[in-house]
C-alpha positions, 0 to 999 in steps of 0.5 A: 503455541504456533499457529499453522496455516492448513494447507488443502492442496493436496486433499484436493488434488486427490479428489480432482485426479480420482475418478468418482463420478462429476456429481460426487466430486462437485460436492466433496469439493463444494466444502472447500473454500474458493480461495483453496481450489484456486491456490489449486488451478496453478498445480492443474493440467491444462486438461485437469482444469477444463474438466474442472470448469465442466464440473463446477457450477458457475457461482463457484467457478465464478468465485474461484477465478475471483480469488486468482490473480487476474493474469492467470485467471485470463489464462485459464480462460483462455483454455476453455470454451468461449461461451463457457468463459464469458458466462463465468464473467458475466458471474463475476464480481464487476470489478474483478471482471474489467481487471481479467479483462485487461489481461486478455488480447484485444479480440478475445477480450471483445468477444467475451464482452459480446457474449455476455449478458447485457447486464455485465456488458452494461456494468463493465462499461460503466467501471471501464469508463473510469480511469485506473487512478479513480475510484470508479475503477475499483467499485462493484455493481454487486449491491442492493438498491431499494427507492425510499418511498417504499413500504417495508413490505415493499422493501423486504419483496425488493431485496429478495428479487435483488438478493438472487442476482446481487449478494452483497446484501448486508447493508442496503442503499436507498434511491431516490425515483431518479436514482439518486442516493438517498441514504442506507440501511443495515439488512437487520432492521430491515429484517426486525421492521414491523410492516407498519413501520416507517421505511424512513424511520430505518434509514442513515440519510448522513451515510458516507459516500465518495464519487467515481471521479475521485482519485484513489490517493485523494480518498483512501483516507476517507474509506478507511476511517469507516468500518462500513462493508460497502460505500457507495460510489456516486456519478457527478449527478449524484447517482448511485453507480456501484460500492466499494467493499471493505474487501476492496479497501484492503487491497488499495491499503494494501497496494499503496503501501506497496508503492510507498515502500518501492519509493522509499528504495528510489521506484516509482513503482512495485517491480514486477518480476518479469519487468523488461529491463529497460523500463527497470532502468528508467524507473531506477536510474534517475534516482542512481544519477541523482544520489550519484551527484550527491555522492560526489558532493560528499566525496568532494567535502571529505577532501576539503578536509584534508588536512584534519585528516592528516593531523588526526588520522585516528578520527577517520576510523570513527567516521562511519559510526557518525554516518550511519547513526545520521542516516539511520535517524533521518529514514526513521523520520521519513518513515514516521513522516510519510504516515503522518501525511497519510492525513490530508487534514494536517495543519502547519502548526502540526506540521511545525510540531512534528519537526520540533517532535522528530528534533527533539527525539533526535537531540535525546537519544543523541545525548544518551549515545553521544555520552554512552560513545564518549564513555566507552570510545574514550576508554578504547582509545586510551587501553588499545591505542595507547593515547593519553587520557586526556587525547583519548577524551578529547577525541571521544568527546568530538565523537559525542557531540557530533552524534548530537548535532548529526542526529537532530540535524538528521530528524529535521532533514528527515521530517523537512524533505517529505513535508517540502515534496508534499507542499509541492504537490510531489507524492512524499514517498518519492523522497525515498531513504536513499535520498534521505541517507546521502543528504544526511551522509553530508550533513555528518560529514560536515559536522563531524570534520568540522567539530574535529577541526574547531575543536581539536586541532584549533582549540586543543591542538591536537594531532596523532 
């Protein structure tokens, strides 16, 4: 059965564009999710929006421009009242407000921020201190610290004086006097806790962490090898400074893969659509001069073997059956390796062992298509081109073990170029399948003509 997402733009445009009073159309709209209504704002009038800002509360209008994109989201704060917009920020998730925030004009935005609560404008500050490559820039201050040396009595009245400002409250971060982290707790032993229990009985002191400084690519790893809602983020002091949410660690995921794949097509980076041409030109044309000169050097080794060609004519329409196998191996392997050194940990003996792995496969389905190619190409050079069996043979038998020795020549070149950029400290994903195709293009090339040569024309000599 297939699966149908529910769209609810229009029910809801109709109860926007009706004309019930603001307290009935609040609460008919209070049963949509705030992903919906946002998917909404876009459809809206400038006019329809701000009478919409009027009507909602402010938790919800927090939690719909949480789930707009940040550059329409300043937009629309833009068209309505200033001190309307600051408090709306000031609602809003810490992270979510420094990303609306840079989107907005300089003095706008300072006015925002002046208008804010001192809460806000001291959390903001704290995330704006980090750049955008840390993790510190991506972390939240929506989150319940509790000292350790409290009660569970205690603990239980400090969650519920945190919990109306802060609710992100399924796990529970403990501090030290000073500030510094201690460990956590989940919120349902904290609830099932008699109040003679000791505090510190409930509490994962070995609990994972990583500190704001620390660059995203560095620990992304980290913070998806555990299922936690929320880790915490600590300052070089060891003081809790906020949380990552698991929310959060989707969208980095989300966001490198996304720069992994814009390298693989020669990007340094996701292209925005409205990109000015010149900065697409600077991102896209280093690589195009590079695989310009490679392609070149392919072009220049064809020609060096002129004469093969001219001997065995019939070789030149088997040519990019070779190259397109080649390629196809080498971005496969690139692809298998660039997820392999998504793990920081990997040895040089695995390392050794994934260019064994990535040869082997290759040398394997080479020997199946070399053998299936030398079976059937024979048969055709023979019934439609009119060659002698042993002609037609012999040729498809050059063809067979050129796919072999291109296909694990190929996985190696494939595996070898990401694990040499990340030797150097060059992030693997800019060894993009472009590169990865040209350099294989020549290694085909090379195989190919040169079986063809030793084999055919040295060997058999063969011509026709």
């Amino acid at each position: 059965m297939e699966n149908k997402t529910q769209n609810y733009t229009p029910e809801i445009l109709k109860i926007i564009r009706s004309n019930t009073s603001p307290g009935i159309m609040r609460n008919k709209l209070e049963d949509y999710h705030e992903n919906d209504l946002a998917e909404v704002f876009p459809e809206l009038t400038v006019k329809e929006r701000v009478k919409l800002c009027r009507i909602l509360d402010l938790d919800m209008l927090s939690d719909i421009f949480e789930h707009t994109d940040e550059k329409e989201a300043a937009e629309y704060l833009n068209e309505i009242d200033v001190k309307k917009a600051a408090l709306i920020l000031s609602a809003m998730e810490t992270d979510a407000v420094v990303d609306v925030l840079q989107m907005v004009p300089k003095d706008k935005k300072n006015l925002f921020i002046e208008l804010m609560d001192d809460d806000a404008r001291k959390d903001i500050a704290v995330i704006a201190s980090f750049d955008e490559e840390e993790i510190g820039s991506k972390m939240t201050t929506n989150c319940i610290m509790i000292r350790e040396n409290l009660t569970v009595k205690q603990a239980m009245s400090s969650l519920i004086d945190q919990a109306a400002k802060n609710d992100n409250i399924s796990t529970i971060f403990m501090v030290t006097d000073k500030q510094t982290f201690y460990g956590a707790m989940d919120l349902k032993d904290l609830i099932i806790a008699r109040q003679d229990q000791p505090l510190e009985d409930l509490i994962v002191t070995s609990y994972p962490y990583v500190y704001g400084n620390e660059l995203i690519d560095d620990c992304i790893e980290k913070l998806k090898d555990y299922s936690e809602n929320s880790i915490p983020v600590l300052d070089n002091d060891n003081k809790l400074l906020g949380v990552i949410t698991s929310q959060s660690i989707v969208e980095l995921v989300d966001d490198e893969m996304g720069e992994d794949y814009a390298m693989f097509a020669g990007l340094t980076a996701e292209e925005d659509l409205k990109e000015p041409l010149r900065e697409s030109l600077k991102k896209r044309l280093p690589w195009l001069l590079v695989l310009l000169g490679l392609g070149m050097v392919v072009s220049s080794v064809v020609g060096v073997f002129e004469t093969v060609v001219s001997q065995l004519t019939i070789i030149m329409c088997f040519q990019s059956l070779i190259l397109d196998m080649a390629g196809n191996v080498g971005t496969q392997s690139l692809a298998v390796t660039i997820r392999v050194l998504m793990d920081e940990s990997l040895t040089g003996k695995q390392k050794a062992e994934l260019v064994w792995k990535e040869m082997t496969i290759g040398f394997s389905n080479g020997l199946i298509l070399g053998t299936l190619s030398f079976i059937v190409i024979g048969l055709y050079i023979a019934l439609f081109k009119g060659k002698t069996i042993m002609f037609a043979y012999a040729v498809s038998g050059c063809i067979g073990i050129a796919l072999v020795v291109a296909m694990v020549i190929s996985g190696a070149v494939g595996t070898c170029i990401p694990l040499f950029f990340k030797k150097i400290n060059v992030d693997p994903a800019v060894a993009s399948g472009p590169l990865i195709t040209t350099i294989n293009d020549l290694v085909a090339v090379v195989t190919y003509y040169g079986l063809s040569w030793i084999f055919l024309i040295e060997m058999l000599h063969l011509a026709g």
